[in-house]
C-alpha positions in Angstrom: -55.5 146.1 122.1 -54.6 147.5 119.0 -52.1 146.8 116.3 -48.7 149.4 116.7 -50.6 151.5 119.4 -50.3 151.7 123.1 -48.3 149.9 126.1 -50.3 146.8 125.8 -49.4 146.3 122.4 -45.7 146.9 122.3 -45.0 144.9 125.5 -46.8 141.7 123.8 -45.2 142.1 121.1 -41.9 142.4 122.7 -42.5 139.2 125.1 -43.7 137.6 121.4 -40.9 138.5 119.8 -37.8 137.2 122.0 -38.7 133.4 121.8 -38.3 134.5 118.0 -35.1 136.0 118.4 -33.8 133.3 120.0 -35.3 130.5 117.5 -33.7 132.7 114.7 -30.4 132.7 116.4 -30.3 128.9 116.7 -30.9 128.3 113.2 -34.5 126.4 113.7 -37.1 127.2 111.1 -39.7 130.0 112.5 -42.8 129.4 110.2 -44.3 127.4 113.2 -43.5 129.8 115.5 -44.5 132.5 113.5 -47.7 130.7 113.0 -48.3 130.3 116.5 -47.6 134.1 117.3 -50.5 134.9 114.8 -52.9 133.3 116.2 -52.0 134.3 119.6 -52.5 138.0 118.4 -54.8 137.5 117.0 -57.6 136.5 119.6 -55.8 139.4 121.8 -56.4 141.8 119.2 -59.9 140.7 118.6 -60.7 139.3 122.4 -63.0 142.4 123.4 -64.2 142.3 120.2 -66.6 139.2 119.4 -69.1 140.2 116.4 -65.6 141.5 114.3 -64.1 137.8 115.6 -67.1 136.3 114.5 -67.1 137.9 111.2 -63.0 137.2 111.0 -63.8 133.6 111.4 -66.7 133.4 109.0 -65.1 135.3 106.9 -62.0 132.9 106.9 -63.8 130.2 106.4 -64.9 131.5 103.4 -62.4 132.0 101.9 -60.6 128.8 102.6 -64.0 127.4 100.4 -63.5 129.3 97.9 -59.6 129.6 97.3 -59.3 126.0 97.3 -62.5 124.9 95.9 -61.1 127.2 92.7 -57.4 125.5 93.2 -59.2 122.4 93.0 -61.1 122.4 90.2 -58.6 124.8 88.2 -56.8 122.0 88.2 -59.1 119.1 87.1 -61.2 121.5 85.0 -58.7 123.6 83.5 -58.6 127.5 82.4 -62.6 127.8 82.8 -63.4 131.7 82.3 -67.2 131.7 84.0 -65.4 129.9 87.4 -62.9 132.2 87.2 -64.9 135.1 87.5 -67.3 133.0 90.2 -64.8 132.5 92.2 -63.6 136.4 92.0 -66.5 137.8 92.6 -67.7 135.8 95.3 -63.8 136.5 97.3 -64.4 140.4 96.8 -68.1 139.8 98.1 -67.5 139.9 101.6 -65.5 143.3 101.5 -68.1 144.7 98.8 -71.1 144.3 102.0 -68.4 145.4 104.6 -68.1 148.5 102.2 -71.9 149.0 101.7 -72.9 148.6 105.5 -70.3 150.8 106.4 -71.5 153.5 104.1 -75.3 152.5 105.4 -73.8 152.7 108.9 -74.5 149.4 109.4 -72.6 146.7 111.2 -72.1 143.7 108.7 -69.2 141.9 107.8 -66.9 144.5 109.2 -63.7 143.9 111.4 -59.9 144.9 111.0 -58.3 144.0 107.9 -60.8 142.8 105.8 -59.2 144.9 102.9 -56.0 143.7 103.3 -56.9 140.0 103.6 -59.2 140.3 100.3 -56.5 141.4 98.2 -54.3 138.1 99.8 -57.3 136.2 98.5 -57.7 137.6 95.4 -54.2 137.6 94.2 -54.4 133.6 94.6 -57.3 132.9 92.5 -55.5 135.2 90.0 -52.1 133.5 90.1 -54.3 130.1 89.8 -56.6 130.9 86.8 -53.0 132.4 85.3 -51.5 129.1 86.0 -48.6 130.6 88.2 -50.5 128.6 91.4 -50.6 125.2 91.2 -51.5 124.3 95.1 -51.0 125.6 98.2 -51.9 124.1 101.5 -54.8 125.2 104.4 -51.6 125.6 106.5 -49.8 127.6 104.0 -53.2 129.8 103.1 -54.0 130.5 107.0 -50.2 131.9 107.2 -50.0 134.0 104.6 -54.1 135.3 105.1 -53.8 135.9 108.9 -49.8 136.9 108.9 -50.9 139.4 111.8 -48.0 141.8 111.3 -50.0 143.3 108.5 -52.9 141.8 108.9 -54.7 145.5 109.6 -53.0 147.9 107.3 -50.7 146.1 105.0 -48.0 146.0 103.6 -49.5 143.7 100.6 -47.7 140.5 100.4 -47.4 138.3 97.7 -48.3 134.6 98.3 -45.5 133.1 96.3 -43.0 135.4 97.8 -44.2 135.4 101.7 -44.2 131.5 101.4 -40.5 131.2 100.2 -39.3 133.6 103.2 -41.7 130.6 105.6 -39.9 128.2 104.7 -36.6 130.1 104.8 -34.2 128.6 107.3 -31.5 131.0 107.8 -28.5 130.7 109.2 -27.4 132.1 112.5 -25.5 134.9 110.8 -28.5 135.5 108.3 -30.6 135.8 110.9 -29.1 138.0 113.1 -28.5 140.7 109.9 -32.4 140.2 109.5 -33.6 140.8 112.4 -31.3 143.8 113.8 -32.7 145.4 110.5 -36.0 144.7 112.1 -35.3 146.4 115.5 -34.1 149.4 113.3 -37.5 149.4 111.1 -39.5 149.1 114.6 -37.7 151.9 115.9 -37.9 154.4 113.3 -41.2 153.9 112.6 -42.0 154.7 116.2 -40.0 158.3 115.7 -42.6 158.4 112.5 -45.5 157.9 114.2 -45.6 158.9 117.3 -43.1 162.1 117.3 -42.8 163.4 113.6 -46.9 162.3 113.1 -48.1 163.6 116.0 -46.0 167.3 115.4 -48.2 167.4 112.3 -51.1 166.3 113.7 -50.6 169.4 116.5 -50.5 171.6 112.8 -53.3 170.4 111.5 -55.2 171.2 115.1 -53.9 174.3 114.6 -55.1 175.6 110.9 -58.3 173.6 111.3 -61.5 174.8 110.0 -60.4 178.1 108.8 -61.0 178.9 105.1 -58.0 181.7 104.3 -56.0 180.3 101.6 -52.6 180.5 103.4 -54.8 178.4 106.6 -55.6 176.0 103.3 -52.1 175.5 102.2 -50.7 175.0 105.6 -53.5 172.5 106.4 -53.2 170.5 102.9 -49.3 170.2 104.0 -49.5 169.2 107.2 -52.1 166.5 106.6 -50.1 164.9 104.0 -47.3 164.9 105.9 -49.3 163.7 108.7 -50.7 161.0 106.7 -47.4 159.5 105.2 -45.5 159.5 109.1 -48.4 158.1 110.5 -49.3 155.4 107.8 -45.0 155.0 106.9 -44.1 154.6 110.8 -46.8 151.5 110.7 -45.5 150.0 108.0 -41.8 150.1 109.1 -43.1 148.5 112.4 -45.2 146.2 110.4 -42.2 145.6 108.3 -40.0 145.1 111.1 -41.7 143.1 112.8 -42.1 140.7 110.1 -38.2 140.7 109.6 -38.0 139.5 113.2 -40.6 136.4 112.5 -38.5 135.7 108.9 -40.5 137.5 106.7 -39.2 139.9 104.5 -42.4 141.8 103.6 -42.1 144.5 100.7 -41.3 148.0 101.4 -44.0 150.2 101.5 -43.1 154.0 100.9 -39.7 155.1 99.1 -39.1 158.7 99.7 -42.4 159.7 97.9 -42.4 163.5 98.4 -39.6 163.7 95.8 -41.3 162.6 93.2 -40.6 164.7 90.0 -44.1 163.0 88.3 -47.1 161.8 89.9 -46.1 158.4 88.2 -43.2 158.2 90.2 -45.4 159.6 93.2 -47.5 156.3 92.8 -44.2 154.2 92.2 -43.4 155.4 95.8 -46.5 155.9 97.6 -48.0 152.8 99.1 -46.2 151.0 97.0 -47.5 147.6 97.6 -50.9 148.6 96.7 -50.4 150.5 93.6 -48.4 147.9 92.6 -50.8 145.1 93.3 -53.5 147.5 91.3 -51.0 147.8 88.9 -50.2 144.6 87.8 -54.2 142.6 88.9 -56.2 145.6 87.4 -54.6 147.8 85.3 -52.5 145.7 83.5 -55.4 143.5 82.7 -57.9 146.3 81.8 -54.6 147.0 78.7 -54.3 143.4 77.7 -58.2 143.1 77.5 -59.1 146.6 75.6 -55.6 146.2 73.1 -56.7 142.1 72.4 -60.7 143.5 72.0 -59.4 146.5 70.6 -61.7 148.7 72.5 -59.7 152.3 71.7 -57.8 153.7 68.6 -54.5 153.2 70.0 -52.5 152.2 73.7 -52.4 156.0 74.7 -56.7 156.3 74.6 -56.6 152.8 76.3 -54.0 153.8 79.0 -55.8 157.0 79.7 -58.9 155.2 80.2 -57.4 152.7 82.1 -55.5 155.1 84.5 -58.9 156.3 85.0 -60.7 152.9 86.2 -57.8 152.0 88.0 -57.9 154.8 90.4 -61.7 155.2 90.7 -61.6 151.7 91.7 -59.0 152.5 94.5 -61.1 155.7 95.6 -64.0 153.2 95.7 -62.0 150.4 97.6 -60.9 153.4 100.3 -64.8 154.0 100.8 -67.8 154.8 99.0 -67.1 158.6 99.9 -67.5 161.3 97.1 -64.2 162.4 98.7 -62.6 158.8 98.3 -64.3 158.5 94.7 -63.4 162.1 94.0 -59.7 161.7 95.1 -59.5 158.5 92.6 -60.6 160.3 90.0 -58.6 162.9 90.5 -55.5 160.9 90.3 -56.6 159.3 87.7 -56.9 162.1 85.9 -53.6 163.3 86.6 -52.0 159.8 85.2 -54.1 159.8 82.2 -52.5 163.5 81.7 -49.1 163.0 82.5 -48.8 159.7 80.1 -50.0 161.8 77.6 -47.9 164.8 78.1 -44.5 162.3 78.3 -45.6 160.8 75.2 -46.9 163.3 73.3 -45.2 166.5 74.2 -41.7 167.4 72.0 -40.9 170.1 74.7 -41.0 167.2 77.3 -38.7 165.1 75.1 -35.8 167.6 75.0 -36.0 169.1 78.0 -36.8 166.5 80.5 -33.0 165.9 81.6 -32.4 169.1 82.3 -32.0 170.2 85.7 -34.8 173.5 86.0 -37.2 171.3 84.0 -37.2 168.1 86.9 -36.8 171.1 89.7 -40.0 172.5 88.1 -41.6 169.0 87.8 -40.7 167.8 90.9 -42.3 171.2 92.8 -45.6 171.2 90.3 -45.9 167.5 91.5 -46.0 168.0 95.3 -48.4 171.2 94.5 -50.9 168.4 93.2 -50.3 165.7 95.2 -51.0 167.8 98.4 -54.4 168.9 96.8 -55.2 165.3 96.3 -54.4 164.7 100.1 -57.0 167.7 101.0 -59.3 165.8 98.5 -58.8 162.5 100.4 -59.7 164.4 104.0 -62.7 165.6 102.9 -61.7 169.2 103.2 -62.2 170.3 99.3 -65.9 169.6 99.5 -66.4 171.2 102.8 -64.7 174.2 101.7 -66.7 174.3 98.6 -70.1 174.0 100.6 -71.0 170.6 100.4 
């Protein structure tokens, strides 16, 4: 079985769902159900599956060590930099070998949603060396790790935030208004994926492999839009379901293709993770290089930043020169466009003005649709390697 594909799927998680409905309904909290339901799924999902179940359970045992052996002594040792960075490194370690064997093509340490569950893990022993995370409970942890709605592909939850919506017990009337928004989410995401997707995915069949420029065009579209039905529809299910089970887990796409800068294409585009790159990565990297005073000024150490940010995104896709290169390139394009919006006087007085965002707006889906043919692969193969 797999997650938002197929009849087996949809009918368990309809017969899941109704007991959940009707908890909802009554008022009664759901976390316990919820909790239930997620570990119900998960052994389905992974039942014909037992070395990426093994690895799951290794892997969350793990991580229970090390989350709470760093709450722990965070808080009887305090704001200690060199267990901080222990305790980081040896969270991402597990996905660093999953990454490495998979590149090897190897079998180690890989099963679905490691990814996803890292960054759970991560942004914990963050919030905790910040001070933002006092505790949180084995119960609390394994819910908010294992939350199997997005357990394989996201959206990217925040601990703090998933665990108020846990504990949330809404009213009948609350509830209902939650989860009919749920049913709707489910729905359209299943128009995404499996009719508007799959129309694409017929395009991309069709221009495939040939090397004319108007064949590259047509492919470079249809891929990305390919990409976003197929990847939005799961999250609205993902979403959606969530919302049924009381969990109001963060949008994931926001009209992206209208973009009028490839900032606001990242403020809309898998917006969870940008935003957890944003505000774990980037926004350290700035902090550290303006305190250590690493560059001449913020613009040199944004551009640099932009850069490292979104290399180490191309890297945590796969350790692909297409993934690295696709980074890289956005990077690029970040570091650019900060510099143009600062910089440029012709920006500054005309950037209100209607031709100037139509412009923009049209320049931006030109690049962001190369990046997509970057991200498949297809740049490299057309240019012989």
């Amino acid at each position: 079985m797999t997650f938002y594909e197929g009849y087996p799927f949809f009918s368990t998680l309809a017969v899941i769902l109704l007991p959940a409905i009707l908890i909802g309904m009554a008022g009664k909290p759901l976390k316990w159900y919820s909790t239930a339901a997620t570990y119900l799924f998960i052994g389905l999902v992974f039942f014909n599956k037992p070395t990426q179940a093994l690895y799951l359970a290794a892997y969350y045992v793990i991580q229970v060590a090390i989350v709470m052996g760093y709450l722990h002594l965070r808080r009887i040792k305090g704001r200690i930099v060199w267990m901080y960075r222990l305790a980081l490194a040896l969270s991402i370690l597990p996905l660093i070998v999953s990454k490495l064997a998979l590149f090897l093509d190897m079998d180690l340490f890989g099963f679905l949603g490691i990814s996803y569950l890292t960054f759970r893990c991560v942004q914990i022993i963050i919030e905790a060396y910040d001070g933002v995370i006092e505790s949180i409970s084995v119960l609390e942890f394994t819910a908010f790790l294992l939350f199997f709605p997005s357990l394989s592909s996201g959206p990217i939850d925040r601990s703090r935030r998933f665990l108020s919506d846990w504990n949330t017990v809404y009213t009948r009337e609350e509830y209902m208004e939650l989860a009919g928004t749920g049913i709707y989410k489910i729905l359209l995401g299943l128009i995404y994926k499996l009719v508007i997707a799959s129309f694409f995915y017929q395009g991309m069949g069709m221009v495939n492999g040939a090397k004319d420029w108007y064949y590259v065009i047509a492919y470079a579209y249809c891929y990305g839009f390919y990409l976003f039905f197929d990847f939005a529809g799961y999250s609205l299910m993902a979403i959606g379901t969530s919302y049924i089970l009381g969990i109001r887990t963060p949008e994931n796409f926001r009209r992206p293709f209208l973009s009028i800068d490839i900032k606001e294409f990242w403020d809309r585009w898998h917006i969870t993770l940008s935003h957890w790159f944003r505000d774990f990565l980037f926004s350290r990297f700035m902090i550290q290089s303006i305190r250590k005073k690493r560059f001449q000024n913020r613009l040199n150490a944004a551009s640099a930043g932009f850069l490292v940010n979104m290399f180490v995104m191309g890297l945590w896709h796969g350790l692909t020169p297409s993934y690295i290169l696709y980074g890289l390139y956005h990077g690029a394009l970040l570091a650019v466009t900060e510099r143009w919006q600062k910089k440029s006087a012709f920006y500054k007085t005309h950037k209100s003005k209607r031709w100037y965002r139509f412009a923009s707006w049209f320049i931006t889906l030109q690049l962001v649709m190369l990046g997509f043919y970057i991200f498949d692969g297809k740049l490299l193969w057309l240019l012989g390697f």
